[in-house]
C-alpha positions as CSV (number, residue, x, y, z in Angstrom):
1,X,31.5,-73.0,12.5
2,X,33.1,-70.4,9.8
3,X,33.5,-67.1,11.4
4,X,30.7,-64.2,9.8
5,X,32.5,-61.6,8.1
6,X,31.8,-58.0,8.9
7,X,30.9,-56.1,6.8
8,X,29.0,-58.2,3.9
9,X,30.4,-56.2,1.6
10,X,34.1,-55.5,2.2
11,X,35.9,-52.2,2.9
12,X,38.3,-51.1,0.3
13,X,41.8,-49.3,0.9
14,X,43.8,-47.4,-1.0
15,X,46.7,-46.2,-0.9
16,X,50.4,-46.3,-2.2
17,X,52.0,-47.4,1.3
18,X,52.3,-50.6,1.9
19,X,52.7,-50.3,5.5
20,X,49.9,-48.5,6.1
21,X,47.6,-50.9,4.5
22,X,48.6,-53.8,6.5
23,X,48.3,-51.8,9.9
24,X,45.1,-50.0,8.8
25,X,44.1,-53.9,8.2
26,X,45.2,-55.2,11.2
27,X,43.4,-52.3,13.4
28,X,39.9,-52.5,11.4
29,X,40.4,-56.3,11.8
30,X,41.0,-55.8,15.5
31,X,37.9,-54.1,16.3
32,X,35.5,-57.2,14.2
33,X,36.3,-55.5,10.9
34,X,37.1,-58.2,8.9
35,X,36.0,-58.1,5.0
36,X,39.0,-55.6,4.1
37,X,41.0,-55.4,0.7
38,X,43.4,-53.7,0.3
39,X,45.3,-51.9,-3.0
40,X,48.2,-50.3,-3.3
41,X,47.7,-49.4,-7.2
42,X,45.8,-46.2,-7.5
43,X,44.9,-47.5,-11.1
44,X,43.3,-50.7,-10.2
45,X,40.7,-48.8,-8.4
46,X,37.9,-48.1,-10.9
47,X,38.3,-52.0,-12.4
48,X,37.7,-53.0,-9.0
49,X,35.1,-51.1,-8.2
50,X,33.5,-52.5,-11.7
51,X,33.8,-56.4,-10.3
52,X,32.1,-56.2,-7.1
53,X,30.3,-53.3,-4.6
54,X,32.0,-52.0,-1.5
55,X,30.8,-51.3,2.0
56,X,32.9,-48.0,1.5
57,X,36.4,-46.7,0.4
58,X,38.9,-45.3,2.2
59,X,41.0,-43.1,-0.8
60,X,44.5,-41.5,0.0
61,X,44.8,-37.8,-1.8
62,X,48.0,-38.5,-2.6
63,X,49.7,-41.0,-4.6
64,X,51.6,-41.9,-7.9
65,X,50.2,-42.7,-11.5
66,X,46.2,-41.7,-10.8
67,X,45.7,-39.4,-7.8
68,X,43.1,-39.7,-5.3
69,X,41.7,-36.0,-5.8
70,X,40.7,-37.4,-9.3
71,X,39.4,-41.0,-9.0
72,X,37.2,-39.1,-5.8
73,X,34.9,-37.4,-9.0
74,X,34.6,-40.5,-10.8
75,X,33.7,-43.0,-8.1
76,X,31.1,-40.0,-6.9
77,X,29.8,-40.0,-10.4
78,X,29.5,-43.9,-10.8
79,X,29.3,-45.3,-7.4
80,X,27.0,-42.7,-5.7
81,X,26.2,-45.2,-3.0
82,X,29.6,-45.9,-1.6
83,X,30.5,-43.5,0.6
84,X,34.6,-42.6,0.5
85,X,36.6,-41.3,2.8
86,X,39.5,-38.9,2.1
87,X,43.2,-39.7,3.5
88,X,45.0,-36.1,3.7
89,X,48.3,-34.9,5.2
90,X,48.4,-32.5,7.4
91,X,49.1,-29.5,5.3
92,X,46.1,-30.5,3.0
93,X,43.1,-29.8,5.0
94,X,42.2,-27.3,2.6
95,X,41.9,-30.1,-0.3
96,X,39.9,-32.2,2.3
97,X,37.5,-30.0,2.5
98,X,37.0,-29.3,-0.9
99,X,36.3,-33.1,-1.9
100,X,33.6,-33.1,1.1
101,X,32.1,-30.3,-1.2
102,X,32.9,-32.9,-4.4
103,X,31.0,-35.4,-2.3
104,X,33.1,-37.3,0.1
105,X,31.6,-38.6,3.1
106,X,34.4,-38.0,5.3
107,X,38.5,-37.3,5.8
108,X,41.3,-38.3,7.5
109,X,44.1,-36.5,8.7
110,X,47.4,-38.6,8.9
111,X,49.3,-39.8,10.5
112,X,45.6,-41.4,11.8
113,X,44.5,-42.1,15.0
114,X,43.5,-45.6,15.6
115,X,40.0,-44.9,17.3
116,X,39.2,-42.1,14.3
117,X,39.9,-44.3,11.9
118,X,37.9,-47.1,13.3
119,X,35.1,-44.6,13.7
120,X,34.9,-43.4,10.5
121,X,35.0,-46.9,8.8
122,X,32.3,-47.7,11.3
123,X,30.0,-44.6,10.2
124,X,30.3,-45.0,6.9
125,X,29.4,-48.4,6.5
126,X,26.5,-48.0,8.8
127,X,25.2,-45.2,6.2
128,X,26.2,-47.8,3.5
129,X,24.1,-50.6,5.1
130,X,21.0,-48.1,5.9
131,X,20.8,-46.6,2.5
132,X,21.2,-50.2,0.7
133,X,18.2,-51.3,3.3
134,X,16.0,-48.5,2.2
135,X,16.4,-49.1,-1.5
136,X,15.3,-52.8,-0.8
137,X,12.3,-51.9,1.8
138,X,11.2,-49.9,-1.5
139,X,11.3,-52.6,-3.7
140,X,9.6,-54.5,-1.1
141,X,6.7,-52.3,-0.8
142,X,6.2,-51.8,-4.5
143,X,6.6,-55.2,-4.9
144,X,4.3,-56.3,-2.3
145,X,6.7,-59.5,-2.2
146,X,8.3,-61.9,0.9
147,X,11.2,-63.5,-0.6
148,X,11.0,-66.2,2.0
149,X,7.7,-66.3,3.7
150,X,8.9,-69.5,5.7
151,X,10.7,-67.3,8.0
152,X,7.6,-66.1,8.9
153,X,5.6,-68.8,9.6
154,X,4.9,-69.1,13.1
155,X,3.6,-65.9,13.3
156,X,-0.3,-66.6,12.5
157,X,-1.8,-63.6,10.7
158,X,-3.2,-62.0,7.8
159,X,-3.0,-57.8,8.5
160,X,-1.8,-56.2,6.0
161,X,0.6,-54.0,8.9
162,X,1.8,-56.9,9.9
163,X,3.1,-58.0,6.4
164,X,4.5,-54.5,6.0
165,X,6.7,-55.3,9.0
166,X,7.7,-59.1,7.7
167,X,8.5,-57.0,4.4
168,X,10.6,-54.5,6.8
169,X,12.2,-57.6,8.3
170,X,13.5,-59.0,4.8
171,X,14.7,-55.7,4.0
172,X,17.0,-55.0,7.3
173,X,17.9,-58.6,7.7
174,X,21.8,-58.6,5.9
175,X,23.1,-56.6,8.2
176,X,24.4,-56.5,11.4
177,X,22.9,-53.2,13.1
178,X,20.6,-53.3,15.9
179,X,17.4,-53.5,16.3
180,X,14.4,-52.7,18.8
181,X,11.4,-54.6,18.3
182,X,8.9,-52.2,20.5
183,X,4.8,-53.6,21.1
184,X,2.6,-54.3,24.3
185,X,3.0,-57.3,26.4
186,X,1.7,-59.9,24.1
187,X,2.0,-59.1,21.3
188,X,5.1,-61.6,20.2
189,X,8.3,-59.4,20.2
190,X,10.0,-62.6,20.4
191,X,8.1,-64.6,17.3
192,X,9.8,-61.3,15.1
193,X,13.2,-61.6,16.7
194,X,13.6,-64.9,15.4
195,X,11.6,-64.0,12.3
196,X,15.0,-61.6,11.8
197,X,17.3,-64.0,12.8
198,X,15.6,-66.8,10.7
199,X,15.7,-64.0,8.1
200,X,19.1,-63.1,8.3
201,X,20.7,-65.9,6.8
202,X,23.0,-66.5,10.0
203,X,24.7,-70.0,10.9
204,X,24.5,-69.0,14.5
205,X,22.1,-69.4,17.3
206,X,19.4,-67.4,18.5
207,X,20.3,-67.1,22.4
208,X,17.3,-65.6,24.1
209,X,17.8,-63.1,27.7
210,X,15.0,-61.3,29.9
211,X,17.2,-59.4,31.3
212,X,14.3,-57.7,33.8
213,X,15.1,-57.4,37.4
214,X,18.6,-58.4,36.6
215,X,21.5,-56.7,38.3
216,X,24.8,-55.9,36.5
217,X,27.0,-58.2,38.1
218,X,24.8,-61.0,37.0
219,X,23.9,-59.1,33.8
220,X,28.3,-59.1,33.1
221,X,28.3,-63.2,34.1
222,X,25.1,-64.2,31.9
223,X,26.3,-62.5,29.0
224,X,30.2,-61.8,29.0
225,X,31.0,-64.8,30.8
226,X,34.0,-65.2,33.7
227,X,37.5,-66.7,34.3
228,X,38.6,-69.2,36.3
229,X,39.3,-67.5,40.0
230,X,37.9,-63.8,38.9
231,X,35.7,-63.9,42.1
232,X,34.9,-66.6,45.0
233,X,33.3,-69.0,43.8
234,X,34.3,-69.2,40.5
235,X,35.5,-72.5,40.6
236,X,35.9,-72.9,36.3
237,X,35.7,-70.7,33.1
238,X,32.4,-69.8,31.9
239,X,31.1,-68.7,28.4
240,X,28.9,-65.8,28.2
241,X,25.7,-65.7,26.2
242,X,27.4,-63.1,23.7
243,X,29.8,-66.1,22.6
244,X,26.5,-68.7,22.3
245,X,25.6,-66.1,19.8
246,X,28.7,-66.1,17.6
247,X,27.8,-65.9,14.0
248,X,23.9,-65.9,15.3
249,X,21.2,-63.3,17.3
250,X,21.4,-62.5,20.6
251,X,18.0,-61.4,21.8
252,X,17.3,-59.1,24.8
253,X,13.9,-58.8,26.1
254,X,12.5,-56.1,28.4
255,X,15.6,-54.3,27.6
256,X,13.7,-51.0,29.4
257,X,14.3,-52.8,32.6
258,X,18.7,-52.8,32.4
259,X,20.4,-50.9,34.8
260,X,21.9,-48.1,33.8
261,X,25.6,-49.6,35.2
262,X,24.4,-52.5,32.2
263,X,23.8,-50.1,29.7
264,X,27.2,-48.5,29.3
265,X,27.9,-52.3,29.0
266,X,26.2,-52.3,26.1
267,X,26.3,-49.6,24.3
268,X,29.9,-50.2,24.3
269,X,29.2,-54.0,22.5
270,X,27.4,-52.3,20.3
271,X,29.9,-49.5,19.4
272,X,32.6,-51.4,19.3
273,X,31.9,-54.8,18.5
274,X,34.3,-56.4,21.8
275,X,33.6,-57.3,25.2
276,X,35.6,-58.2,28.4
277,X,34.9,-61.4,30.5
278,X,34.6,-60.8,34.2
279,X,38.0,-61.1,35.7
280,X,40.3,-60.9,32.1
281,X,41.9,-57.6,30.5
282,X,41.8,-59.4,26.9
283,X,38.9,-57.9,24.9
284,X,37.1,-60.9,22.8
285,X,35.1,-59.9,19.4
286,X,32.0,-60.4,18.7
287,X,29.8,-61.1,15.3
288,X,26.3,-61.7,17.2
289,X,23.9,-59.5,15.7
290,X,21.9,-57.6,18.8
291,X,17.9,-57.5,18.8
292,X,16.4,-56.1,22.1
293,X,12.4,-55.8,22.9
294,X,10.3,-53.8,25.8
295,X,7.0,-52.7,25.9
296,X,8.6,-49.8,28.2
297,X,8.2,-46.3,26.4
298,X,12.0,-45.5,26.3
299,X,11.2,-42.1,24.6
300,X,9.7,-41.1,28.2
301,X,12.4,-43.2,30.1
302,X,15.2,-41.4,28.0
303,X,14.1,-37.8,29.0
304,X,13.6,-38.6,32.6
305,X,17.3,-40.0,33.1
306,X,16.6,-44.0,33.3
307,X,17.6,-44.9,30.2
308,X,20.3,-43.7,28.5
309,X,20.3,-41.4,25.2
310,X,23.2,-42.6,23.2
311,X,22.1,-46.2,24.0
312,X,18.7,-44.7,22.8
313,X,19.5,-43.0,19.6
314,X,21.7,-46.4,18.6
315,X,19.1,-49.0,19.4
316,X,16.7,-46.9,17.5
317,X,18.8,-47.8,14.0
318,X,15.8,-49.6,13.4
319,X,12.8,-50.1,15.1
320,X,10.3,-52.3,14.5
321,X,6.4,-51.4,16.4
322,X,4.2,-54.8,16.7
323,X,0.1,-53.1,16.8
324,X,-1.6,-54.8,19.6
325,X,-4.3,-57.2,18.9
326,X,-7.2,-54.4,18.5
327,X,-5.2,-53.4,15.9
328,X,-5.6,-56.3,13.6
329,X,-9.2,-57.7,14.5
330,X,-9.0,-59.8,11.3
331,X,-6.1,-62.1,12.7
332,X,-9.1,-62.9,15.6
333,X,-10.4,-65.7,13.6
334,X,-7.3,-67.1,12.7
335,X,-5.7,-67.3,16.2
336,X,-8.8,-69.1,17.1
337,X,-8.3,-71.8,14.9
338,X,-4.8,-72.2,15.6
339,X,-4.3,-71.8,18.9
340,X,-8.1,-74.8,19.2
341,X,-6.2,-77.0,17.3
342,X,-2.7,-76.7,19.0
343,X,-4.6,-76.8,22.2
344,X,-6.5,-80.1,21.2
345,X,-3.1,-81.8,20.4
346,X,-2.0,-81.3,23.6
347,X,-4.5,-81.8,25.6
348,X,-5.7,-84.9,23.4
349,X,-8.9,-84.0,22.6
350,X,-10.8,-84.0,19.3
351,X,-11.1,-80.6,18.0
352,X,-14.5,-78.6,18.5
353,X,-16.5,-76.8,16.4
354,X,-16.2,-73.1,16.8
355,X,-19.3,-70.7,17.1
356,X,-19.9,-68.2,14.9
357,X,-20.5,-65.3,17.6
358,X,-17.4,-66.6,19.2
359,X,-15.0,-64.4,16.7
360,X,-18.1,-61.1,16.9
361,X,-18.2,-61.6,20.4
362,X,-13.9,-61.6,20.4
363,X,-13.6,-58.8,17.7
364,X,-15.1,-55.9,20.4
365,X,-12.7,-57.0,23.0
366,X,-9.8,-54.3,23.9
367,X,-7.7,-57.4,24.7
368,X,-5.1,-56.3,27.4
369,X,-3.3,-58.6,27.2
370,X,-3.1,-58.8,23.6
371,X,-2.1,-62.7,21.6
372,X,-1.5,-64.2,24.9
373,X,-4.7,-63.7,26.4
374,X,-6.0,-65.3,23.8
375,X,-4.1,-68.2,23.8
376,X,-4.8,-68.5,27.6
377,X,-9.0,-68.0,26.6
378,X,-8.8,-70.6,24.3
379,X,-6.9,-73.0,26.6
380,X,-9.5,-72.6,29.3
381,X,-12.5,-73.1,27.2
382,X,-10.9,-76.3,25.6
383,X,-9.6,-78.3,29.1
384,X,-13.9,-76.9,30.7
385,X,-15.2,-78.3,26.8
386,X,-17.3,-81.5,26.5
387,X,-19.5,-81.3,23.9
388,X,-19.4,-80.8,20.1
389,X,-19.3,-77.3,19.7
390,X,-17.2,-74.8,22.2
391,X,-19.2,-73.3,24.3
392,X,-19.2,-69.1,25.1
393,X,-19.3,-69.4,28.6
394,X,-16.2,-69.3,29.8
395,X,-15.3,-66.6,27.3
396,X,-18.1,-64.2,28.4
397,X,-16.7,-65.2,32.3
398,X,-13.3,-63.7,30.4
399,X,-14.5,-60.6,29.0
400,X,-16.5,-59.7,32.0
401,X,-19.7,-60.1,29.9
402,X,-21.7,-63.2,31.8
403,X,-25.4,-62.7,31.9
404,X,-25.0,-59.1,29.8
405,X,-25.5,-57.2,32.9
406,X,-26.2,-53.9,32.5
407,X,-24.7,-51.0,33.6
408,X,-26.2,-49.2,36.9
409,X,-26.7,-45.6,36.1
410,X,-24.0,-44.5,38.7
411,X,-22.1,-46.2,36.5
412,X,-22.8,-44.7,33.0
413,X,-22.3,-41.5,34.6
414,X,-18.6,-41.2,35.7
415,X,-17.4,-43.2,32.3
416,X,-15.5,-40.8,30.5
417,X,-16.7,-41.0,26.8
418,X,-15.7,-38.9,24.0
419,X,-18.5,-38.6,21.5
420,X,-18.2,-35.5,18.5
421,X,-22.0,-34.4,17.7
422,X,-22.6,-32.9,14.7
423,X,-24.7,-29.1,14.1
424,X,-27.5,-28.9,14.2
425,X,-27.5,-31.9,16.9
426,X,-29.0,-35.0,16.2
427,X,-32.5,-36.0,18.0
428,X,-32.3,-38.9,20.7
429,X,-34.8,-40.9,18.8
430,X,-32.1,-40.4,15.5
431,X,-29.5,-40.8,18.1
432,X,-30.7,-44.1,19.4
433,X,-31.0,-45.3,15.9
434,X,-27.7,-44.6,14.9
435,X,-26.1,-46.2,18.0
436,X,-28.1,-49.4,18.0
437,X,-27.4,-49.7,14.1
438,X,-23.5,-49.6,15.2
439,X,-23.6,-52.0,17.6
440,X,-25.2,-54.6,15.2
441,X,-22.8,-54.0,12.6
442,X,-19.8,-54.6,15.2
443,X,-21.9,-57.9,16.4
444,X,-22.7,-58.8,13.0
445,X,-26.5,-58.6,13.4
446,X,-25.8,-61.0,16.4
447,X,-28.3,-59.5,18.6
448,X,-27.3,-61.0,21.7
449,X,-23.6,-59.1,21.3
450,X,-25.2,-56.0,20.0
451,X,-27.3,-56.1,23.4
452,X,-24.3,-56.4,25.5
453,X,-22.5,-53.5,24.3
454,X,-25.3,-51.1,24.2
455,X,-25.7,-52.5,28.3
456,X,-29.7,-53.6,27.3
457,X,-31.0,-57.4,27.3
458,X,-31.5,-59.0,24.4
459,X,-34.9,-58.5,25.2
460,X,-35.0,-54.9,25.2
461,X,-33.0,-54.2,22.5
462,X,-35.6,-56.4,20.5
463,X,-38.7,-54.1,21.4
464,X,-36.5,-51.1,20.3
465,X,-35.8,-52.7,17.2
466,X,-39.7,-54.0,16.9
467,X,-40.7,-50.5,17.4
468,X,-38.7,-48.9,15.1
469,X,-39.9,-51.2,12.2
470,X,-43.5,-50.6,13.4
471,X,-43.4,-46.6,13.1
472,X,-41.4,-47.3,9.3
């Protein structure tokens, strides 16, 4: 498989010394850095920068024929979107700081320190790859446009939120920053970290780790692998998940659940692009592009010391929020349908006719446990069905609605509703009308549902209604 360079678009350095190129090279290159070119001509700068875009520039201050205190201006002027960093000596600190003011994004002091230069390229092609993926997530959004809506096409919707995040996953796709995929249990975190990779363009695999209730020493094994001998029982080398990933996505699920011994694991393959096998002092690289999931709220977890904040703040490079299910009510017809008709293939039955209450009856469900309850209703119904059309039953047995019983009045009175009356207050007879014309327009006019949510029988609910068209 060809090796993924890092960035997409390369890194440019400049500067008169030839030496320095080639061991600025081989650091950047050491630490997964690996679309570099270099130029030692001051004047081939701006012709270069003409023929293709840069992640960033790294621009020495001083050298012969064009210096770098005036090409700084120029590429400012026609490259705004590159960010450049300054190469100073010592003694020029002063001049540094005045091309921050002319618009550099950052300086060097040399002779430069290996880590600080590695860190700066890092940050600066992080704010390159940011900024290029907001200027497409606007075109996407004016747009309204999937440029490739296969990617997408396990996911079984029609929300307009969800599109917005498919749009969101085109536009963050090229590069290799992180990403948390945040939602409820059920929702199908996994379904959009594939989406991403699928999305991504990347030769790779997508290698998938729950990595809940896993300690660190197993967390180290699964995912950086071990030598031959580097504890007892490790009778032969063995490849960590990270290296599966090479050129792919690695995908961590229930990543609120790590150890905080794993996170400092992890932050530090995300910072730095490397990791150690268990028993070896050879760093390896990595090119796996990281996407981890939870349903945890790390916001809460971060302030009360269980999760760490710099892992935090550089997961959160982007962060992707599925809505839960009672978000997107209009998907509720369309899961039925799909999730009858991949249920009927497997179970080898002919597929059943769905009734029209089932999606009202469906739509004012909270649904806990989100797309996977669902899936699991419709699975029952199917293997109880035997007729021609499904039948409700087992689904009212789901939604704890069998028989419509109604509430006892011990009941009603410790539920905790929140309910904003207008001035002057409404009369109970207006009141009643009101609440019994919103519970037919959530049922549809079904009756039956409308019944059930008020907590009346059918019947009841019909003499209300019978009475209110008598006194029109």
């Amino acid at each position: 498989m060809k090796k993924r360079s890092f960035p997409s678009l390369p890194v440019l350095l400049v500067d008169d010394e030839t030496a320095f190129l080639q061991s600025a090279a081989f650091i950047l290159n050491s630490t997964n850095i690996t679309n570099v070119v270099l130029c030692d001509d001051s004047r081939r700068v701006m012709p270069l920068l003409s023929e293709q875009a840069f992640s960033a520039i790294v621009l020495d201050m001083s050298m012969p024929n064009v210096t770098g205190g005036e090409l700084l201006p120029q590429i400012v002027r026609d490259y705004p979107e590159t960010p450049v960093l300054i190469l100073t000596a010592v003694d020029e600190v002063i001049t540094a700081v005045a091309s921050m003011k002319a618009g550099a994004f950052d300086y060097m002091v040399k002779p430069v320190d290996e880590h600080r230069l590695v860190t700066a390229v890092r940050n600066a092609v992080d704010y390159s790859q940011i900024r290029n993926e907001n200027i497409l997530l606007k075109q996407y959004l004016l747009s309204n446009r999937l440029d490739n809506p296969e990617v997408f096409s396990s996911i079984v919707t029609q929300s307009p939120s969800m599109r917005s995040i498919f749009q969101y996953v085109e536009a963050i796709s090229g590069t290799s920053l992180p990403v948390l995929v945040t939602g409820e249990t059920g929702v199908g975190k996994e379904l959009i970290a594939r989406a991403i990779h699928g999305a991504s363009g990347r030769s790779g695999n997508f290698v998938a780790l729950n990595v809940a209730g896993v300690d660190d020493t197993l967390f180290s094994d699964t995912l950086f692998g071990h030598r031959k001998g580097a504890f007892t029982g490790a009778d032969y080398e063995r490849k960590g998940l990270i290296e599966e990933a090479a050129g792919g996505t690695l995908f961590l699920d229930e990543i609120g659940d790590l150890r905080l011994e794993s996170q400092v694991k992890l932050l530090r393959l995300l910072q730095e692009g490397k990791y150690y096998s268990i028993g070896s002092d050879h760093p390896k690289l990595t090119d796996a592009r990281v996407v981890v999931a939870t349903n945890c709220p790390l916001e809460t977890m971060k302030e009360k010391g269980s999760f760490r904040k710099d892992l935090f703040y550089r997961l959160q490079t982007h962060n992707i929020n599925i809505p839960p299910l009672r978000e997107r009510k209009e998907d509720i017809p369309l899961l039925i349908d799909h999730f009858l008709e991949r249920a009927a293939e497997k179970m080898g039955k002919p597929k059943p006719v769905v009734p029209k209450e089932l999606p009202v009856l469906l739509r004012n469900y909270p649904f806990p446990g989100n797309i996977r309850e669902l899936e699991a209703m419709i699975y029952d119904a199917l293997s109880r069905h035997k007729g021609n059309i499904l039948s409700l039953e087992s689904f009212r047995e789901r939604v704890g609605q069998k028989n419509f019983p109604i509430p006892l009045a011990e009941e009603r009175e410790t539920r905790e509703v929140e309910v904003l009356f207008p001035d002057p207050l409404p009369t109970l007879e207006m009141t009643e009308e009101l609440l019994i014309a919103e519970a037919l327009k959530r049922a549809n006019n079904n009756q039956g549902i409308a019944a059930q949510m008020l907590g009346l029988t059918r019947r009841a609910l019909n003499n209300r209604l019978s009475r209110s068209r008598r006194e029109e």
